[in-house]
Every structure is written in structure tokens, then in C-alpha cells.
N, C-alpha and C positions, 0 to 999 in steps of 0.2 A: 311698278304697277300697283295699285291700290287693293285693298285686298276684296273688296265686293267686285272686280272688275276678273280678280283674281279666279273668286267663288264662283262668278257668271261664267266666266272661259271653263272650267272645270265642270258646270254642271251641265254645258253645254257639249262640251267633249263625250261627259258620262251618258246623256241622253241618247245622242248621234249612236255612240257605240255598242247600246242596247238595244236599240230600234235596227240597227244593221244585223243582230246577234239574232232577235228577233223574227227580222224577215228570212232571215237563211236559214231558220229552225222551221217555218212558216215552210220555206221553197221546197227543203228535205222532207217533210213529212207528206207536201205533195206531191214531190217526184218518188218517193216510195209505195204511196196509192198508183199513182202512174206507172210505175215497175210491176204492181199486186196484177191492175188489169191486166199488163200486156200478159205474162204470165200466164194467167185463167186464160186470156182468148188461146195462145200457142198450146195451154195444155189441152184446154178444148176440141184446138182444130188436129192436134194429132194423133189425138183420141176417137176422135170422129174419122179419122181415116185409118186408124188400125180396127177400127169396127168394120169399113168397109173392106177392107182387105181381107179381113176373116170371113165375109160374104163373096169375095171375089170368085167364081168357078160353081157357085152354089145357084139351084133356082131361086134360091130366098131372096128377100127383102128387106131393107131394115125396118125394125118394127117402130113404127114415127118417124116425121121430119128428123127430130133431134133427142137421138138414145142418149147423149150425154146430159150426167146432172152434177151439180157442184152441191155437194151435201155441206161440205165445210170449206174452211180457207184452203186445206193443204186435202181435202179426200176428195173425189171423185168417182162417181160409178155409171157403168156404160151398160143399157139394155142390148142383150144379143138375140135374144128368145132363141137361141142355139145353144148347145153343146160343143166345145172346141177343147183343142188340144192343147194345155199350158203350155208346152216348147213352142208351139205357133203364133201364139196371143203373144208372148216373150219378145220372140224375135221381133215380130211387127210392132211392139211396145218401144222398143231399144230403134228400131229405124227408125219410127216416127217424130221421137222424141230427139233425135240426133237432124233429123232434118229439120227442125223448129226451134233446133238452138238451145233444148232444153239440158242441162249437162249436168244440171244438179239429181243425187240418189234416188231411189223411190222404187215400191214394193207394192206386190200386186197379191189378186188372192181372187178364185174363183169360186160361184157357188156349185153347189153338190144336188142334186135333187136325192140322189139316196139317202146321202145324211142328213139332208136340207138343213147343214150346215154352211157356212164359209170356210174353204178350203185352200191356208195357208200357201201361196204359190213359191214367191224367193224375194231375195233384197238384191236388188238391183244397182251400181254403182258405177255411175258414167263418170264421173271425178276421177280423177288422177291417180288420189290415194285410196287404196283398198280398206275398206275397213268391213269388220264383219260385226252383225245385226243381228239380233236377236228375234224374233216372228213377236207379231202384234197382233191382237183380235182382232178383226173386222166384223163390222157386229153385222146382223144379217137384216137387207130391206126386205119390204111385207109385198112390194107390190108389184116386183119381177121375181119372174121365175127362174130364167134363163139371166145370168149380168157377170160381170167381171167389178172388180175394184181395186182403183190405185189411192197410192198414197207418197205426199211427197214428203217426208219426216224432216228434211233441209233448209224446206222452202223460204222461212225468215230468214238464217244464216245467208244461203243465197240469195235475197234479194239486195239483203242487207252490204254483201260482198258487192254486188253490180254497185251501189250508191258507197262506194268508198270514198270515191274524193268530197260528195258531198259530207259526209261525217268528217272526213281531217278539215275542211275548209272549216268545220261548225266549233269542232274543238280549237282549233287557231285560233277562230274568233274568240272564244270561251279564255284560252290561254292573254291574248293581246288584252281583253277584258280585268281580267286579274290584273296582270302586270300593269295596267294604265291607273288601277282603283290602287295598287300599294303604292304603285309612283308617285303618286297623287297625297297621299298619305306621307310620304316619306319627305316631301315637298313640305307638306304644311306644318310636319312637325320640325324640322330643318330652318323652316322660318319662322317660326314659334320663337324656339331656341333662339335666332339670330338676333330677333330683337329682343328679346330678352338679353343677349349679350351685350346688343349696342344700348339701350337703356342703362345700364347698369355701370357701361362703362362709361358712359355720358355721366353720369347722375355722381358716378364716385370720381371724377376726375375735377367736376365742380365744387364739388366739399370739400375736394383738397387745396380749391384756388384762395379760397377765401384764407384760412390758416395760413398757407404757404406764403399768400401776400402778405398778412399780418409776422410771421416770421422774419422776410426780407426786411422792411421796412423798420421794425424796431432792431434786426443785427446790424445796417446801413447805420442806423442812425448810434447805437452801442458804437460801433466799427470806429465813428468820427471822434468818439469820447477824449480826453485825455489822459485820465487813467487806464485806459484800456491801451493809448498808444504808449506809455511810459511800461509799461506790465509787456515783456517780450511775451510769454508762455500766453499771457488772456488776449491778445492779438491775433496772436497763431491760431488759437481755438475759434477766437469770434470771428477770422478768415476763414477756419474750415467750415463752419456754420452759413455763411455768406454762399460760399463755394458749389458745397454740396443740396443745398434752399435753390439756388440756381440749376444745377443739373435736374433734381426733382421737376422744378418749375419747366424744363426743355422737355423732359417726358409727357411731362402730362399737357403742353402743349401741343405732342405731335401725336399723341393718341386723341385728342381733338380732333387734332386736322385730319387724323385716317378716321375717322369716325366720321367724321362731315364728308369726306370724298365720299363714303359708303354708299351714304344718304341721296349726294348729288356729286355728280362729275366732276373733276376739277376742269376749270377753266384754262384754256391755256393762250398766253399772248406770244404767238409764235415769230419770230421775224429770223434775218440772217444773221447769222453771230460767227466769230472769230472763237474756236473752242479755244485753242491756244493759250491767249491771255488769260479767259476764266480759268481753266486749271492753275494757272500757274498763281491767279488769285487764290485760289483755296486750296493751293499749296502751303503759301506764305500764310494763311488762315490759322489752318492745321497744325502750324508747325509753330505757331506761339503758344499752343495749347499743349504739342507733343515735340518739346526741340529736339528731343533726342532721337525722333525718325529721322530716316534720309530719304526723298521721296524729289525722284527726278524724271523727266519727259525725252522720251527717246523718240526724234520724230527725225526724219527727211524735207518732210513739207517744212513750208513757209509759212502758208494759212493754210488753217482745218476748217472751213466752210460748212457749218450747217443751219439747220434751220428748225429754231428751238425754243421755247421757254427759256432764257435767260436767268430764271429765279430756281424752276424747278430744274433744269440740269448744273445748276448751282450745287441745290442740296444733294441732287444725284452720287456728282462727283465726291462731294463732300463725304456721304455716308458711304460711299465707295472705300473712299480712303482711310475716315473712322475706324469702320468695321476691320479693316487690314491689320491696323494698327493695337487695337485692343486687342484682338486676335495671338499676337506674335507673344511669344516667349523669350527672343533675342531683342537684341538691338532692331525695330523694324527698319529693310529694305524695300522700298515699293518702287516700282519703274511703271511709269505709264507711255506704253507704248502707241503710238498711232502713224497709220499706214492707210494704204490704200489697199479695195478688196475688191474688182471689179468696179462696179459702179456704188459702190458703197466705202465707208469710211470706217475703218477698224478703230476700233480704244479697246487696250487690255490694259487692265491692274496687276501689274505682278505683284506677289508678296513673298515673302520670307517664314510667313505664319506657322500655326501649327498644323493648318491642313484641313481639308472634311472630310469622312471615309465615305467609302460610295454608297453605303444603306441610307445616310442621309444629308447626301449631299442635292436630293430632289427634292427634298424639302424643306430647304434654304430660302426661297421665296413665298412659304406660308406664311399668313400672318399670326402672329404670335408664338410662330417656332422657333426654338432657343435649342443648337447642336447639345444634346447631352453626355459634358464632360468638365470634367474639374475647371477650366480654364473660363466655361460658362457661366458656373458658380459664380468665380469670382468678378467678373463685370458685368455690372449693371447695365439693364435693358430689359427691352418690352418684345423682343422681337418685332419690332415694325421698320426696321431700316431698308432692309432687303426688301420687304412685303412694298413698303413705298418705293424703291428703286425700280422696281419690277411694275407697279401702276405707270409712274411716270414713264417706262419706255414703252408700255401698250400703247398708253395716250396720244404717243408722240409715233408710233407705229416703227417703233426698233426691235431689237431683238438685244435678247441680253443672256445671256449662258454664263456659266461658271466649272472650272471645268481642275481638278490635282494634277499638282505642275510634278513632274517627274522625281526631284530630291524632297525637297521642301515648299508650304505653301499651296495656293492656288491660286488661279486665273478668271478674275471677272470683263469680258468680253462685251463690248458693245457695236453692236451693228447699226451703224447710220448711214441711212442715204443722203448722198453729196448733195449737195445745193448745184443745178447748173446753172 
């Protein structure tokens, strides 16, 4: 993906999930106006009916349509133009408010005409947990004589309690928000970095073709000299010179080639192949390189039938077998085993090596991971053998494990589906 394409999905993402954060802050602050009303009306209507109840038995009347007044969000005061008993107000306080659902605390205080003051009644506590409250002034109105007044001291806490799930839904989104903005972040620094990696090893792989060609080419041409063939010791040097010009040159060819897969895909020309033969070609390969392995095919079958890139489970087997062999500390032993596994087609690489321990033995398939230990030091590599054996059996849709054979060594495993 290209990176404006990259920027569009990302600011597109970021938009959507501010605009969703947005509207659910938008819905909550509605639906807790919509909580505020129902509230007033219920404290309303059971205010208005513990008015009536304290006129129940009496000749009187209520004095207006509607004694009840909402002075503030959480106060309330109720005209009675009576005198009443606070245990009575109380209790039809506590019924009323329990018939309309109302469960949250709240404290009452009636007026006095002796002291034509506001006369402190109790803190009242429909809630579960008891908690004990201090008395609050109730300031005195000018324009009843006769009135009571409540107060609900909770009221936000409780509304804010009713609208819970709407607050965790707004914090989730809040949460999913962050996490999508560091992701995002951590992405682009991630790919920052990468091509700054491939760049770099692009760029230094090139500058060493040029020299490296120019080394081959004048040691080839030294190499044929005839002073140099008559001189044992300057033959020997201008062969190791040749030798090692050459391996360099195979590195830095195949950190090319994993550099280009990176970039784009490898291609693959897949048909039906006979594993058999090919290993047993890059057996015979291997082993002009490394005589002193022993490296043999332990099979039942007759034909191993699959269906493969020919070049790339080439190099596959190849670095299979490489990697065993640099590996070992002995004499290497390899046996490549192949069986059948159900409907699938077993290859393991046994080895004699020195082994991987299991803190990083999962990371044997990184690219550019090198097991760190003395034995690593000493051979040359890039870590891409593995990284590339593990591309090629994605591509080709196998599975590949690696797994410490019980004495010595390990086991690299390949799972291929049979050809029917």
C-alpha cells in the first residue's frame, strides 16, 4: 500500500472514530437531561401527593393548583399554609418517594412561624448504605408562610449511577480511541524505520557489487597467471581470495533477493515434481562443497509427489541442509526423512548439530536473527537462510517447524500437501 493511500485509510479511520466518540458524548449528555426531567416530574408528583396526604382528614385545601416549586436542581419546596407534624411529613415523605422510584438520600426542614425560621427536620437515607449527614441551612422563602422543603444532596451521583453503561460505553470508546491513535503511530514509525532499513541495505549491497566485481575479475585473471601457478603459497592465497570474493558475492546476492521479495512477492512457477531426485541433487551439490558430511534420505516411497517451485524448494532444501552443516561441531550427520502424514507429505532434516535452546529457538525464522553463541561468531551469515525458507513455504502454503531432537541437534520439519 502506498503511503498516501496509507494516510487516507488512517485519517479516515481517525475521523469515523471521533465522530462515533462524539455522537455518544452527544446521546449521554442527552439521555442524562432526559434522566434530570424524569426525576423533577417523580419528585414533583410525590411531593404533590405527600402535600395531599397531609390535607387528607382535614377541611382544608391545597392552597393552588400546584404548591410544589423547583427552586433549584436538587431543592424543592412545597406550600401547605398548614402546620404539621415532622414524623407525619416524614413518613408520607419516605412512602412517596419509594412509590416513584425515587431511592436516592434527601433531607427535609420545615418552617417555624415562632422563630420564623427554617427548622432543621433529618437526613433521610433510602440507599442501602447508611451514612450519617451533617444539617444544612435551608434558607427561608419570603412568600409562604405555612411550606416544608426537601433537598436531594445525591442527586447528580444518582443520576449519574442510572446512566452507567452509558459512561463505560463513552470511556471504551475514549479507550479504543487511544489505542487506535498509538497503533497508528507505532505503525508509521515501524515503517519509517523499515524502509529506512530496506533503503540502506539496498544502497550498501550495491556499493559492494561494484568493488566485489572488480576484485573477482582482476583475482580470476591473477589466478590464471604463471607466476602465481609456479608459487604453491601465492596460489593458495589468490584461491582464498577468489573463494571467499565469491561467498561475499552469494550474500550480498541473497540479501538482494530478500530485499526484492519484500518489496514485491516472489513469483512462483509451480508444477508437479519428483522431491526425491532434487534432494538427492543437492545432496551431491552440498557435498562437493562439504565432503566430509554424511547426509542421506530415509524414505519408503518411491516417488515424493509434490507440487512446487522447482528452483525455490531447490534453495529451500539447500539452505536446509547448509544451515545443519555449519551448525555441527562433529563430523555432520543429516538424514532426510520422508513419510507420509495423512494427507500430507512429511520431510524432516535430522541433524547431529549443536542444537537451539528453547528461549530462541522461536526466533530462528526472524530475519536477520543470528542464535547467539560462540559457534555463530564463527560462521558467516546474514541471517536470511531461515527467514527465506520460511517465505518460501508460506508462498507455497506449507508449514515448517523446527523442533531439539532429544540427544543431540535438531529437527527441521516440512509439511506438504501430496499432489492427487
Amino acid at each position: 500500500m502506498k503511503l498516501t493511500k496509507l494516510n487516507g485509510s488512517i485519517l479516515i479511520g481517525l475521523i469515523a472514530i471521533i465522530g462515533i466518540l462524539i455522537a455518544q458524548l452527544l446521546w449521554t449528555r442527552e439521555a442524562f437531561n432526559s434522566e434530570d426531567k424524569k426525576f423533577s416530574q417523580k419528585a414533583h408528583i410525590a411531593l404533590l401527593e405527600a402535600a395531599k396526604k397531609l390535607y387528607r382528614g382535614t377541611n382544608l385545601e391545597l392552597p393552588g393548583k400546584n404548591p410544589v416549586q423547583k427552586i433549584s436542581n436538587d431543592y424543592y419546596i412545597v406550600n401547605v399554609d398548614n402546620d404539621f407534624e415532622p414524623e407525619i411529613l416524614e413518613f408520607y415523605l419516605i412512602s412517596e418517594f419509594r412509590k416513584m422510584n425515587i431511592t436516592t438520600d434527601f433531607e427535609y426542614a420545615m418552617y417555624n412561624c415562632q422563630s420564623e425560621e427554617m427548622v432543621y427536620g433529618n437526613y433521610i437515607s433510602l440507599s442501602e448504605k447508611k451514612q450519617t449527614k451533617h444539617s444544612v441551612h435551608f434558607p427561608k422563602h419570603k412568600n409562604f408562610v405555612y411550606y416544608f422543603a426537601v433537598r436531594f444532596p445525591n442527586q447528580t451521583g444518582y443520576l449519574f449511577s442510572s446512566l452507567r453503561f452509558w459512561f463505560v460505553l463513552s470511556i471504551a470508546l475514549i479507550i479504543i480511541l487511544l489505542v487506535y491513535v498509538y497503533s497508528i503511530f507505532t505503525l508509521l514509525q515501524q515503517k519509517k524505520y523499515s524502509d529506512l532499513q530496506r533503503d540502506f541495505i539496498n544502497n550498501m549491497t550495491h556499493e559492494f557489487k561494484t568493488p566485489l566485481s572488480s576484485i573477482l575479475i582482476a583475482s580470476n585473471y591473477l589466478y590464471k597467471q604463471d607466476p602465481i601457478r609456479q608459487d604453491e603459497k601465492l596460489e593458495k592465497y589468490t584461491h582464498i581470495i577468489i573463494d571467499q570474493s565469491n561467498k561475499l558475492n552469494q550474500h550480498i546476492e541473497k540479501i538482494l533477493s530478500i530485499a526484492k521479495s519484500d518489496n514485491s512477492p516472489l513469483i512462483l512457477n509451480k508444477k508437479t515434481l519428483d522431491a526425491l531426485p532434487i534432494l538427492e541433487s543437492v545432496i551431491e551439490n552440498i557435498q562437493l562443497k562439504h565432503p566430509e558430511s554424511q547426509i542421506k534420505i530415509k524414505t519408503d516411497l518411491e516417488a515424493a509427489s509434490i507440487e512446487a517451485d522447482e528452483f525455490h524448494f531447490t534453495n529451500l532444501a539447500y539452505n536446509l541442509l547448509d544451515n545443519a552443516i555449519k551448525y555441527s561441531d562433529n563430523k555432520p550427520e543429516i538424514t532426510i526423512a520422508i513419510s507420509k502424514s495423512g494427507k500430507n507429505l512429511q520431510v524432516n532434516f535430522i541433524d547431529n548439530g549443536i542444537g537451539i535452546s528453547s528461549k530462541n529457538i522461536v526466533f530462528v525464522f526472524d530475519k536477520f536473527y543470528r542464535i547467539p553463541s560462540q559457534k555463530s561468531n564463527e560462521v558467516t551469515g546474514f541471517g536470511l537462510g531461515l527467514y527465506y525458507s520460511k517465505k518460501v513455504c508460506d508462498l507455497h502454503n506449507w508449514k515448517i517447524s523446527v523442533k531439539c531432537n532429544p540427544e543431540k541437534g535438531c529437527t527441521f520439519s516440512l509439511l506438504i500437501p501430496k499432489t492427487k
